[in-house]
VOGU-3710 file (C-alpha; in Angstrom, 3 decimals, decimal comma):
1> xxxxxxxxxx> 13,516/-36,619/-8,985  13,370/-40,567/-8,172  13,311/-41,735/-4,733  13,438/-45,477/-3,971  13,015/-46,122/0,231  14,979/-49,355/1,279  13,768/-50,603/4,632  17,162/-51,593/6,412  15,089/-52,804/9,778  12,225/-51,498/11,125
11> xxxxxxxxxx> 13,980/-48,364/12,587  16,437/-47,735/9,440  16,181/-46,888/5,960  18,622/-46,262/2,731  17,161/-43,366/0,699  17,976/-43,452/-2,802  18,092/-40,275/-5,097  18,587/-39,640/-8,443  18,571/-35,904/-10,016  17,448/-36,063/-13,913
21> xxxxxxxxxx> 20,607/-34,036/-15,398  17,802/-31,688/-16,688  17,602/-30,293/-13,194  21,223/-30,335/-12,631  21,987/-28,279/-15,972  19,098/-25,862/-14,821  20,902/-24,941/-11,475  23,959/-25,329/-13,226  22,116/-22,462/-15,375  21,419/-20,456/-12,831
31> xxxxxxxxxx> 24,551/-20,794/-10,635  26,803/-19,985/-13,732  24,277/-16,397/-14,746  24,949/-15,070/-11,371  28,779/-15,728/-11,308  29,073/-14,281/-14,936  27,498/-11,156/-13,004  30,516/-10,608/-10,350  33,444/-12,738/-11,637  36,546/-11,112/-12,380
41> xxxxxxxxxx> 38,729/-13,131/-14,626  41,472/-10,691/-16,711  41,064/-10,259/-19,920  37,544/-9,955/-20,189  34,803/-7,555/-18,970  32,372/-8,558/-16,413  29,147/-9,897/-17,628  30,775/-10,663/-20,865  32,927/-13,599/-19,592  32,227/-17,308/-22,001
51> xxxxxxxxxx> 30,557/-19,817/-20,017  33,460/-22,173/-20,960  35,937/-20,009/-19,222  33,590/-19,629/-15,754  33,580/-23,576/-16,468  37,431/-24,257/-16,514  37,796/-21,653/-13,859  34,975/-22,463/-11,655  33,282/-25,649/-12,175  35,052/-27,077/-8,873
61> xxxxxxxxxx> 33,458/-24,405/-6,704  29,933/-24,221/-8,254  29,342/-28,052/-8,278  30,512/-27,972/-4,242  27,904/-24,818/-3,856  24,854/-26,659/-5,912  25,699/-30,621/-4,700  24,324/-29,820/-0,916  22,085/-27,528/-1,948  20,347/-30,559/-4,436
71> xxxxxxxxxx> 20,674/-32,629/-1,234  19,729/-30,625/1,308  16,373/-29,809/-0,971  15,470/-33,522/-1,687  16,633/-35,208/1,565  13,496/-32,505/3,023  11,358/-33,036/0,390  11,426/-36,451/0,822  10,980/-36,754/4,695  7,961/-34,347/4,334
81> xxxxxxxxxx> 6,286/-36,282/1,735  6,734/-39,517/3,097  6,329/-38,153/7,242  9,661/-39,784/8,343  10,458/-39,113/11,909  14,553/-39,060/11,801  16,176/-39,710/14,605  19,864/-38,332/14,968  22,109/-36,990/11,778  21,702/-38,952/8,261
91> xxxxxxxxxx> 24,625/-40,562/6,715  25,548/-40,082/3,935  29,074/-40,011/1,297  28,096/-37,023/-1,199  29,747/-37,840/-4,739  30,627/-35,477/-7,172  28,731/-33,962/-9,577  28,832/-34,682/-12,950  27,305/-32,376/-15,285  26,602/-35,122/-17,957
101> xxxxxxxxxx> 24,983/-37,306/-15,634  21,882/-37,577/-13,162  22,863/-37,259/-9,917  22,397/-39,896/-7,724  23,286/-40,796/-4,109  22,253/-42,056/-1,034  20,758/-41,185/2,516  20,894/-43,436/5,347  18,695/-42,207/8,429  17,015/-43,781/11,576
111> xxxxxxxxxx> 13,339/-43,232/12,679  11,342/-43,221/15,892  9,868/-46,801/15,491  6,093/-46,695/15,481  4,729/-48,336/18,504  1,411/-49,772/18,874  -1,275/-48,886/22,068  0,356/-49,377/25,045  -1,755/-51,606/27,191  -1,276/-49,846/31,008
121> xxxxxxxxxx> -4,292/-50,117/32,943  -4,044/-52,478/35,656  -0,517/-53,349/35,830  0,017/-54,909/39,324  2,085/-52,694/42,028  3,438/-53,458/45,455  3,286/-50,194/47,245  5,635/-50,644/50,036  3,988/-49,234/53,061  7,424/-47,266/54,699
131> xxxxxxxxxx> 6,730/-45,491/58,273  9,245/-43,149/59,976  10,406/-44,722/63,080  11,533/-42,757/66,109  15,318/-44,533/65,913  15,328/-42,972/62,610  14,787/-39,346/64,037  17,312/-39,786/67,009  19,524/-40,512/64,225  19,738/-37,904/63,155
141> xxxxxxxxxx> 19,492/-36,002/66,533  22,358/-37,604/67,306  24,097/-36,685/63,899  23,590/-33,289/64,787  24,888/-33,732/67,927  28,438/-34,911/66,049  28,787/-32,137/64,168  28,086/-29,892/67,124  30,699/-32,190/69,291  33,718/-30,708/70,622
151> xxxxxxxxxx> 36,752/-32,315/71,430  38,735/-32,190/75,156  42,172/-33,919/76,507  42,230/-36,337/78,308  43,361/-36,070/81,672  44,016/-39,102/83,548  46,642/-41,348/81,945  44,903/-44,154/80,635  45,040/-46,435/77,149  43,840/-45,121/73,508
161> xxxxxxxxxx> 40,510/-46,884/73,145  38,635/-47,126/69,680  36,548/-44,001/69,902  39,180/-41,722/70,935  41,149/-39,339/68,795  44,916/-38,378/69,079  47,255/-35,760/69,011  50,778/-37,064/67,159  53,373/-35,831/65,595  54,623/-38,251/62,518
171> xxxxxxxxxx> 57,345/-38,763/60,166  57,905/-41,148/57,460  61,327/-42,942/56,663  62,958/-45,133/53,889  65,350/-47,534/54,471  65,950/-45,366/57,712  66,796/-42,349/55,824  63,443/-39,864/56,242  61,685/-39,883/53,361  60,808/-36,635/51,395
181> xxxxxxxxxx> 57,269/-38,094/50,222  56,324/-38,847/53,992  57,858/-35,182/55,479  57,669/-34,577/59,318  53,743/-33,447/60,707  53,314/-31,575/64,027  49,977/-31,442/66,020  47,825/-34,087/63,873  44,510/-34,975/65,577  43,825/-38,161/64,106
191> xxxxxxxxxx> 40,468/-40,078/65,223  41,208/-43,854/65,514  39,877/-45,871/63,256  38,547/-43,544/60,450  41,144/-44,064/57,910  42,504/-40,597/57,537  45,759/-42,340/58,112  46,631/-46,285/57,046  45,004/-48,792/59,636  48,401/-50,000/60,742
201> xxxxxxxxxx> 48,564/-46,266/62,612  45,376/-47,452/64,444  46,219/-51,113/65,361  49,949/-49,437/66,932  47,928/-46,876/68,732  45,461/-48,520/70,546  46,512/-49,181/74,026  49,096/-47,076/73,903  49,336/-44,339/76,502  50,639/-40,666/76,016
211> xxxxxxxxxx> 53,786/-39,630/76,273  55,051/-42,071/74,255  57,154/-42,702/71,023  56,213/-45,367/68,367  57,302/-46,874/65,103  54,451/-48,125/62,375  55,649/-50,398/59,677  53,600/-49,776/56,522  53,610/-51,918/53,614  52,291/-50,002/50,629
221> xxxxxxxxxx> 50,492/-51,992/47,604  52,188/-51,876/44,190  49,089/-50,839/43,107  48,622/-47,547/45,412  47,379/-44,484/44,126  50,102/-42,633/45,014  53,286/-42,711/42,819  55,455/-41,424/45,759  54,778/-44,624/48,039  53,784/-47,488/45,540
231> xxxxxxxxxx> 55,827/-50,573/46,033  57,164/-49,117/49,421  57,775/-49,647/53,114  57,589/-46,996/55,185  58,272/-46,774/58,993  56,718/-43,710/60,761  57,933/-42,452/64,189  55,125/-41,023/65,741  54,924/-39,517/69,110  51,999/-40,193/70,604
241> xxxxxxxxxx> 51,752/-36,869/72,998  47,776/-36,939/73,882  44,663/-38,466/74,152  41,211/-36,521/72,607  37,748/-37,612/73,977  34,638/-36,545/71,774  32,129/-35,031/73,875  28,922/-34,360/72,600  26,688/-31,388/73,713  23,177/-32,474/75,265
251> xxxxxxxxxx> 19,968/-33,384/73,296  17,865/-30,378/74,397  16,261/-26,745/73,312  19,731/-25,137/73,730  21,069/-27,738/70,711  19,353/-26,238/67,832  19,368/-22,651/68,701  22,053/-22,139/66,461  20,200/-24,373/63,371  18,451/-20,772/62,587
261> xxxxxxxxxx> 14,942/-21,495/62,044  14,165/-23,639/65,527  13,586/-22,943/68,699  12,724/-26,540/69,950  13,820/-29,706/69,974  10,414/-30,894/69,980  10,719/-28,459/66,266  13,398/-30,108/64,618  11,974/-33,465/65,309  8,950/-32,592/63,913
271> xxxxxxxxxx> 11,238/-31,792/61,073  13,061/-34,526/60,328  9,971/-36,687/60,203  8,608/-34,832/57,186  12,042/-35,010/55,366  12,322/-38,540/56,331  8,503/-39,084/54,866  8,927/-36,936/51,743  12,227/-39,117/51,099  10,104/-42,173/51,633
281> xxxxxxxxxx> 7,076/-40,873/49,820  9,929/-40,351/47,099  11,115/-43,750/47,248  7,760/-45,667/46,748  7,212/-43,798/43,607  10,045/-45,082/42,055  10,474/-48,232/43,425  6,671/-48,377/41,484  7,946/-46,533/38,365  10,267/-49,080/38,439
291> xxxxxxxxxx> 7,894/-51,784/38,575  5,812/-50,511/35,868  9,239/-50,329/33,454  9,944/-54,263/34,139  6,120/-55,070/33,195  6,367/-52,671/30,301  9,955/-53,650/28,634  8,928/-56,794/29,280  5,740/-56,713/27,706  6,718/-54,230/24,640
301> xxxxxxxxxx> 9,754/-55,714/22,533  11,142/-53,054/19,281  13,932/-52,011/17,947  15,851/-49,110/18,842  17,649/-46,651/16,697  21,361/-46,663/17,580  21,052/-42,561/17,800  18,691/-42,877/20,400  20,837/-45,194/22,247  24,380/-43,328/21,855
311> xxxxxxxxxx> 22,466/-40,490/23,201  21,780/-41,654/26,562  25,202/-43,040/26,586  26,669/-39,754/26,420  24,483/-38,594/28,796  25,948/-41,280/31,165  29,593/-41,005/30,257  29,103/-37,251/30,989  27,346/-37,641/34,407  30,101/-40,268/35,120
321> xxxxxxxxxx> 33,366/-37,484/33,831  31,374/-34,902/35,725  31,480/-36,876/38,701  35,391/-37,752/38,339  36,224/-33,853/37,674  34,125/-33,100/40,758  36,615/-35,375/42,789  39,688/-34,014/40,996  40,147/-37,027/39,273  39,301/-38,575/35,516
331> xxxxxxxxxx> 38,164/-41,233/33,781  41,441/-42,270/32,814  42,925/-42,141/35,776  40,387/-44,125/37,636  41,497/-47,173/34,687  38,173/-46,313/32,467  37,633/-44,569/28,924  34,494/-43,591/26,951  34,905/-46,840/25,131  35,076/-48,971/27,993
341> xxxxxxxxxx> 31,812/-47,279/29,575  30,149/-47,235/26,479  30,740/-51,111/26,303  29,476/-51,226/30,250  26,412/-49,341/30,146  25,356/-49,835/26,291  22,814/-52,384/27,834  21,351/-49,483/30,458  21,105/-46,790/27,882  19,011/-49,129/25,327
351> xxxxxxxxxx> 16,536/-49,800/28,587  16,567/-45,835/29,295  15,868/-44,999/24,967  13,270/-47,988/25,376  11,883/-45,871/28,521  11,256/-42,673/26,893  9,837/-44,425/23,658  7,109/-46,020/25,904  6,014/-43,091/27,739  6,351/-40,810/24,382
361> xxxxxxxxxx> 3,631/-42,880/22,947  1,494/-42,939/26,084  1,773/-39,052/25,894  0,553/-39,444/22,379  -1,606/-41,636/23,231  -3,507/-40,140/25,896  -3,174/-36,508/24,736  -1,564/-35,425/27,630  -0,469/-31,791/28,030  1,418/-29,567/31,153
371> xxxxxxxxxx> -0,947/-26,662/31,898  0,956/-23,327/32,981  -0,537/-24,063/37,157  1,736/-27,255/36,831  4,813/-25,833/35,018  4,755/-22,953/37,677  4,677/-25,399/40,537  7,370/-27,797/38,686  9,481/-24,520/38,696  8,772/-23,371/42,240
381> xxxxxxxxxx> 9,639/-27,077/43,284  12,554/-26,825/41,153  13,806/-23,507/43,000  13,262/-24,498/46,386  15,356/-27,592/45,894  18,329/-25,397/44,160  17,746/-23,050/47,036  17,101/-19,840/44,288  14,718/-17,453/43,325  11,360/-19,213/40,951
391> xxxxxxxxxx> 11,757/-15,973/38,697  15,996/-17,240/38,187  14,843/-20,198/36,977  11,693/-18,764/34,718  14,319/-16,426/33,291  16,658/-19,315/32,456  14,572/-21,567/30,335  13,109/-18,187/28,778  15,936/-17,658/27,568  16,772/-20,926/26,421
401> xxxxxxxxxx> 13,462/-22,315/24,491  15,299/-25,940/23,952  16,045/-26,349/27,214  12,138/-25,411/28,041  11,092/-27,700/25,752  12,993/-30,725/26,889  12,059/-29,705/30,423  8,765/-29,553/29,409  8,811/-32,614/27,901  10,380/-34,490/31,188
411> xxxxxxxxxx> 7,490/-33,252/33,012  5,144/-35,176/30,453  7,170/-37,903/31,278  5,995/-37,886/35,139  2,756/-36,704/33,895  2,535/-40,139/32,270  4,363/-41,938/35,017  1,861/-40,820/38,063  -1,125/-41,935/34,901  0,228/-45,578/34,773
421> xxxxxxxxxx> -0,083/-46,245/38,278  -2,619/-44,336/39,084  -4,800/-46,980/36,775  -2,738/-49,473/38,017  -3,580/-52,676/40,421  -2,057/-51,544/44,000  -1,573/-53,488/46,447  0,490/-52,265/49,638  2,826/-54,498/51,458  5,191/-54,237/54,406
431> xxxxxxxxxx> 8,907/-53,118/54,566  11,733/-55,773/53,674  13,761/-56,542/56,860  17,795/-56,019/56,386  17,746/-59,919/55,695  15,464/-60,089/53,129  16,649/-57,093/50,808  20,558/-59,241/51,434  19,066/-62,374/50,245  17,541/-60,189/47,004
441> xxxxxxxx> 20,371/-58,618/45,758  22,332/-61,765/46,279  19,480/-63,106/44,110  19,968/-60,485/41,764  23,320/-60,453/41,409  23,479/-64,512/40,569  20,357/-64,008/37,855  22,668/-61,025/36,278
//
């Protein structure tokens, strides 16, 4: 067998094969001795059929049996001898076979491209030094306290105000006929301002003081997502029948009885400053990762194989469908395809294949390796974050080796991460005010 390796670019090659006919009448040999054994052609015995006749009958079948085979055998061969590392399926147009004739045809395949040392040590870091404040934890006191609120009339006849909620009854009507697509609603509490209903409802409202009967005008966009009231204009009656206050239960022990697990205030507090510094803690380590991956791609330019790339782009189109379906939506219906996000984010999945190739060859390169202590705590993170059992999870990627071992290998990843700027050139530096991070992504967004 000849083999001739054409170097297309540095990540793709054109392999060349030609069979000697010697080898293709030898399997051709073979192929036709078995079939002789078990063919049933009338008019002659088995076993004692004429190779010409298993040849005019046949030949079609055993040359699309012994083809693949020949290039299934060589295409191996070859990537052993030579210690390709394909990336994604090869490409290839098989031709026929041709029992007079070497065989010859061609493989096209990608490969991991080979990078050199990658140079990490020292790489220079702002650590943004993030503290918990205590507005941030009566925050989210106080968000607690909304989702506790109740909500009570309101006595005294006075005006709507912008933090009240309604009670109203509402119908919709076309060209002063009512309207099918806007039917008649009794008892709707609607809170002023939070766009449950259009804003026109709120503008008419405010001021207004129960009992009292209304008409809102609204113009609908031709563009509106819903089919029933594109292009339209719809007056509503609405009778206004009673004002809603929100009252809000007081910030003490009795609040967070019913949380489970507290018995204090002073408890949950305590709390929410640990969630609020783990988030934080979170947040500096990537905002650092994601220093180290603008020094790095900057640093390290190659060539990435097209398979590695459409990979992480169906990775992204399938986050972005999943998040659609979640919202009973789709792609298409939001205006977008897989073509059109493929075209969009073609640019983030070569930075994301780039990403992995850089941290693959530090793993390489500083033999690093995920003992069984930190696999076990990966998984008991893992399962208190999915809020299941650790052994769920063990079972799971026992059962599914692949999975395991691209878990595995996403854990090398952080492994190799936490390396980088650990032996990198920290220095810490204070929070951005509101101000400054506006004036940045303004920046940004003008550079991009």
């Amino acid at each position: 067998m000849q083999v001739k390796i054409e170097d297309k670019s540095s990540v793709k090659k054109v392999l060349s094969f030609e069979i000697p006919k010697e080898t293709i009448a030898k399997e051709l040999n073979k192929a036709y001795n078995e079939l002789k054994k078990t063919a049933d052609v009338k008019g002659f015995r088995k076993g004692k059929i004429p190779r010409k006749v298993l040849e005019n009958r046949f030949a079609k079948d055993v040359h699309a049996e012994i083809a693949p085979r020949l290039i299934q055998d060589s295409f191996v061969e070859t990537i052993q001898e030579h210690k390709l590392n394909i990336v994604g399926g090869p490409q290839l147009d098989p031709p026929e076979l041709n029992p007079d004739e070497a065989y010859a045809f061609e493989i096209t395949v990608e490969i991991k491209p080979e990078l050199d040392d990658i140079a990490f040590e020292g790489i220079a870091l702002e650590k943004t030094a993030y503290a918990v404040s205590d507005a941030e934890i009566e925050s989210q006191i106080y968000m607690i306290q909304k989702t506790l609120a109740k909500k009570e009339t309101v006595a005294e006849p006075r005006p709507v105000k912008e933090t009240d909620f309604v009670l109203i009854d509402y119908e919709g009507f076309l060209n002063e006929e009512a309207f099918a697509g806007t039917p008649k609603i009794e008892n709707y509490v609607m809170g002023i301002g939070q766009g449950a209903l259009p804003d026109q409802f709120s503008e008419k409202l405010i001021g207004a003081i129960p009992v009292q009967d209304l008409e809102v005008e609204v113009v609908y966009a031709d563009d509106f997502h819903d089919e029933n009231l594109k292009g339209k204009t719809i007056v509503y009656k609405v009778s206004l029948k009673e004002i809603q206050e929100e009252v809000l239960p007081e910030a003490n022990d009795d609040l967070v009885k019913d949380l489970g697990k507290f018995e204090t205030l002073d408890e949950v507090r305590t709390s929410i400053r640990e969630n609020l510094e783990k988030g934080y803690a979170q947040r500096v380590k990537h905002e650092m990762s994601e220093q180290v991956f603008v020094h790095l791609l900057e640093k390290y330019v190659f060539e990435v194989p097209d398979a590695m790339v459409d990979g992480e782009l169906n990775g992204i189109i399938a986050e972005a469908e999943q998040a659609y379906s979640q919202n009973n939506t789709s792609l298409e219906e939001a205006g977008l395809s897989r073509d059109i996000l493929k075209t969009q984010y073609r640019d983030v999945a070569e930075k994301q294949a780039r990403r992995h190739l850089i941290l693959d060859k530090v793993i390489t390169q500083e033999a690093l390796e995920l003992t069984e202590e930190e696999l076990d705590k990966s998984f008991e993170e893992m399962a208190v974050g999915m809020n299941a059992p650790v052994d769920s999870i063990k079972n799971y990627f026992k059962m599914d080796p692949k999975q395991l071992e691209y878990y595995t290998h996403t854990q090398l990843e952080k492994k190799a991460i936490d390396l980088i700027i650990e032996k990198g050139s920290v220095s810490e530096v204070e929070p951005k005010t509101a101000e400054e991070d506006v004036k940045e992504d303004a920046k940004e967004d003008t550079e991009s």
